[in-house]
N, C-alpha and C positions, 0 to 999 in steps of 0.2 A: 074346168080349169080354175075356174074362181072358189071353186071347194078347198081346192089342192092348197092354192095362195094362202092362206092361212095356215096350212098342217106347215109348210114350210117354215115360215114366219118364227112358229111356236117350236119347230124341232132349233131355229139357231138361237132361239132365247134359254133354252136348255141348254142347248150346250156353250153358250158362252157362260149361262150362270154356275153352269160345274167348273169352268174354267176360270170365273173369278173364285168360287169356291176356294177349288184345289189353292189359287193363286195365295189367298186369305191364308187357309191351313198352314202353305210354305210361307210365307211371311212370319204369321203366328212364331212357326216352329224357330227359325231363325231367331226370332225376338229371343223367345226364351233360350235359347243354345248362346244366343251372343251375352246374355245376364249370366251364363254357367261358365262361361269359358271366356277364356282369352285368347288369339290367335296370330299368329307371325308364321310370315315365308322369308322370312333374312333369318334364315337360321343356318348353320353349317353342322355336321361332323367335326370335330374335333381330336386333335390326338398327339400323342410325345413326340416331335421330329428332333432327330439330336444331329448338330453337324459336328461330322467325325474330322476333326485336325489333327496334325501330326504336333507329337510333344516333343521330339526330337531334330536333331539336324545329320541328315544321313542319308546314303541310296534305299531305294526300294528294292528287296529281294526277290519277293513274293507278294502275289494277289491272290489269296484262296474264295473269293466270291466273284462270281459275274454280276451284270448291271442288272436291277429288282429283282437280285433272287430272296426267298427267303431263307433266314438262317435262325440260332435259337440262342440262348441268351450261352457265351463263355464261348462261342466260339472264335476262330483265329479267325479276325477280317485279313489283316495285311502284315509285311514282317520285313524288319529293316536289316538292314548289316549289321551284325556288331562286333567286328573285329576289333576297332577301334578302341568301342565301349567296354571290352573284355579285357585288352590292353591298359584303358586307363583304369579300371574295377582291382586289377594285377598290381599298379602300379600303387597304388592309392593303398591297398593294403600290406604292400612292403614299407610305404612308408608310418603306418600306421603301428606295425610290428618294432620300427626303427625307435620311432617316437614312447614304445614302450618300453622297450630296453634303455634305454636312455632317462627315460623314468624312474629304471631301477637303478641304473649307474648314480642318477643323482641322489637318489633316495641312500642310498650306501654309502655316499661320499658326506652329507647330511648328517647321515648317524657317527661316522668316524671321525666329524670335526667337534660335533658335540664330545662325544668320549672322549678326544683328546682336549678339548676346553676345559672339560672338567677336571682330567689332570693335570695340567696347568694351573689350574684356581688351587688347587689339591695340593700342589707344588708350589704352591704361592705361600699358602698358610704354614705349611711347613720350614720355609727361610724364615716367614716372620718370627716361628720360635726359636729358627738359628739363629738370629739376630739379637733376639734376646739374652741367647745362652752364650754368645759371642763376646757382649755388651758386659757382661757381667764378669765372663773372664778376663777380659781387656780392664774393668774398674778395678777387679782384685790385684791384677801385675799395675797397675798405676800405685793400688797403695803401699803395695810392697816393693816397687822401685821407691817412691817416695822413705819408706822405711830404713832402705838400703843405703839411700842418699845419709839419711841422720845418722845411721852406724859410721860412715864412711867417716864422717866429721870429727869424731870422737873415737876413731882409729877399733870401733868395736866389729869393724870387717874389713876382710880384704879387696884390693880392685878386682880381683876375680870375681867375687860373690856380688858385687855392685856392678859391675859389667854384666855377668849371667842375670840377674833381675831384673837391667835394664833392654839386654836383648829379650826375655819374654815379653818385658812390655808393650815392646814393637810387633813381635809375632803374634800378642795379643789384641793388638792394631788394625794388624795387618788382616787378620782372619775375621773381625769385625766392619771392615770396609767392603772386605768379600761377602758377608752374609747377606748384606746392605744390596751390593750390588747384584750382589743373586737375585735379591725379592725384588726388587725393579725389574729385571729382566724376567725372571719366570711371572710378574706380574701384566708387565708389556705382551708377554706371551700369550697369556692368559684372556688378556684382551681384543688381542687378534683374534686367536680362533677364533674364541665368542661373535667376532665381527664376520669371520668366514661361516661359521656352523649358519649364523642367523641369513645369511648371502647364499649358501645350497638352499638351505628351504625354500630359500625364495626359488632359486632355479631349479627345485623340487615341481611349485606351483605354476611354473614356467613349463614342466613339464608335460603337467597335467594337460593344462590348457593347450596346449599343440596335440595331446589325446583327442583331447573332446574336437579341436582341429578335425581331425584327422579324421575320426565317426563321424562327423556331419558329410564332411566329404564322401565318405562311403557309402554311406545313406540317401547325398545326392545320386552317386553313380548309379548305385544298384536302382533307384527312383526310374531314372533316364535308361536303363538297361529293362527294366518293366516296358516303359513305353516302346522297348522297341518289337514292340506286340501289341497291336491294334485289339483289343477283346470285344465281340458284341456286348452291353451292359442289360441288353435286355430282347426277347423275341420279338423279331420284327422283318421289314423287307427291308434291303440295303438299295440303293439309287444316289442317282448323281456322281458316279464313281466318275473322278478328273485325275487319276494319277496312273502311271505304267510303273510294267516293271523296270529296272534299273535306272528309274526317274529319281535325279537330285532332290531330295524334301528337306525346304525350311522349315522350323520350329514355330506351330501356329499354321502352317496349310492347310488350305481345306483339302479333303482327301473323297470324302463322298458323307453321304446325310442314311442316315436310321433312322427309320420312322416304325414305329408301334401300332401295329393297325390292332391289335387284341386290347388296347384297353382306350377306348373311347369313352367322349364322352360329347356334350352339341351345345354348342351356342349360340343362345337367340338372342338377337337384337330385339326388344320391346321397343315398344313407342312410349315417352314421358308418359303421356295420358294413359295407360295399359300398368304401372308398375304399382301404382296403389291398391292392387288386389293382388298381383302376386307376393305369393308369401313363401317362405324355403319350407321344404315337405310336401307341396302341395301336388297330385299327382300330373305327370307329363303324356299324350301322345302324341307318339312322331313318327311321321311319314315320310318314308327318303323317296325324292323325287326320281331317282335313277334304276328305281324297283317297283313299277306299278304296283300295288298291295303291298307294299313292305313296310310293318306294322311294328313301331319299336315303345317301350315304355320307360317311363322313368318316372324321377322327381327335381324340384327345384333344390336345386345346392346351396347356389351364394350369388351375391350380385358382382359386377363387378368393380365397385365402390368408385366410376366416374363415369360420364357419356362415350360415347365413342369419338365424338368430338375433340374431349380432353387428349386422346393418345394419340392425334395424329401429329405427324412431322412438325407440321405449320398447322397449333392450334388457330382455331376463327378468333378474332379480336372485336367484339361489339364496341367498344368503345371508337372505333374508329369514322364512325357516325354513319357508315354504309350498312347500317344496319336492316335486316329482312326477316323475321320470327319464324323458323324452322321445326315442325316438333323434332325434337333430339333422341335419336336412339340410345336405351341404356343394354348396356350385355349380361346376360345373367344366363349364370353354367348348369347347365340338366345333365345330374347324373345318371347314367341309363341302369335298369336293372339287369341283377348278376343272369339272371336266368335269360337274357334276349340273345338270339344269334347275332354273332357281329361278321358270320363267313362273307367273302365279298362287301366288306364294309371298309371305307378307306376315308380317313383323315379330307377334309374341302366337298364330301356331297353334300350336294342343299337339302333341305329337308326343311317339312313343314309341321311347327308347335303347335301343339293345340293345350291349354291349362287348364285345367277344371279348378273356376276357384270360387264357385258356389257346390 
């Protein structure tokens, strides 16, 4: 028995020495894996969740999805009434057709005030050479009434022929006062139009502008006539559905959420002390916690350019002297590679980074 005492002795200094060994080797190993790599479990899945609101104000007609189904990008999520919208689409472009005729109407009446201004003006300068030719006949019966007058004197005419020269004098007058008065009048004329032709243009451009009216409005409608079609914008599962059919929807509802599960991407919160070896490009592996062995790769994309601290509701306020030194997590986005399965991948799994950034 006292032989034995010893072999004993010497089999537990063996095996505890393989067992500080082994112990050494995993230490070792560690050491140098923690010098090559960087590592976080606050990491998540990632991905596009879009909340689907209504753009219009209207009943619901139609639901063509049930709750998480999946659907593919252009299809009809939901579908409003649009009697109404159809109604006012009708309406909007009667008056828009209105508003174009009316444009021609002015546009006609414009050109006819001009044409007629110009004859007017046209007809202006035409009296002024009647006035001339007037002026002139009226001076020659003044000087041959005056002529007349001097024969009279000297009995070398009769009262007839000094009567007859002084009646043209008068009708020579007379049709000089007329000339006179024409060119003022056809010149007053002249004037107006001018004031009217330059008054349709305007109510020409008056025209226009209740056009372009008019298309904007159309443009709203048909807009709001779009919305009354829910489209998926891209492949994904639909959830959160809060609305029925022939339910009342304001403008701005939320209606239900798309989420994108095919293009993923994971963000890991680093610790401050961890971000001065990561660098973008550097390669990524990730382990999602909800898949024992489920092996995804990537790279570093971009940082988030503040802590996570910065975005919350109620940032922290150090200055407020309750101060306590936290390491601060920064978020920084891994883009996964095109080649990794994303089947049964969805947006909020944890998952674990590992960086190689030796």
């Amino acid at each position: 028995m006292e032989e034995n005492a010893p072999k004993k002795n010497n089999k537990k200094l063996v095996i505890g020495g393989l067992i500080a060994v082994v112990l050494l080797i995993f230490a070792i190993s560690s050491y140098i894996s923690g010098l090559a790599y960087e590592t976080t479990d606050n990491a998540q899945l990632d991905g596009d969740l879009l909340p689907v609101k209504a753009g219009i104000t209207g009943y619901v007609t139609e639901i063509r999805f049930k709750d998480n189904q999946e659907v593919k990008k252009g299809d009809t999520l939901i579908v409003f009434n649009t009697v109404e919208l159809n109604a006012e689409l009708s309406q909007i472009r009667a008056e828009l057709e209105n508003a174009r005729l009316n444009a021609d109407v002015s546009g006609n009446m414009a050109e006819a005030s001009i044409q007629n201004a110009n004859a007017a003006f046209f007809e202006s300068t035409s009296n002024e050479q009647g006035i001339q030719s007037a002026k002139a006949t009226y001076d020659k019966s003044v000087q041959d009434f005056n002529r007349a007058r001097q024969l009279l004197e000297i009995k070398a005419i009769t009262q007839n022929g000094y009567e007859q020269s002084q009646t043209q004098m008068d009708v020579a007058r007379a049709a000089y006062l007329k000339a006179k008065a024409m060119q003022l009048s056809s010149s007053s004329s002249s004037s107006g139009l001018k004031t009217r032709a330059v008054a349709e243009r305007k109510q020409v451009s008056v025209a226009g502008n209740i056009i372009l009216k008019k298309q904007a409005e159309l443009t709203a409608a048909l807009e709001r006539l779009r919305h009354a079609c829910i489209i998926a914008p891209f492949d994904g599962i639909v959830t959160k559905r809060n609305v029925q059919t022939g339910q009342f929807i304001i403008a701005g509802q939320s209606l239900c959420a798309l989420i994108n599960h095919k293009n993923l991407w994971v963000t890991a919160n680093f610790k401050e002390t961890q971000i001065e070896k990561i660098k973008t490009g550097q390669k990524v592996q990730v382990t999602v916690d909800a898949y024992e062995g489920k092996k995804l790769t990537g790279t570093i994309d971009s940082y988030g350019g503040a802590t996570g601290s910065r975005f919350a509701l109620i940032p922290p306020d150090n200055s407020t002297g309750n101060f306590i030194k936290i390491a601060q997590r920064f978020p920084v986005k891994i883009k996964l590679d095109p080649q990794t399965e994303y089947s049964q991948l969805y947006p909020g799994l944890s998952v674990l980074v590992k960086v190689k950034v030796n």
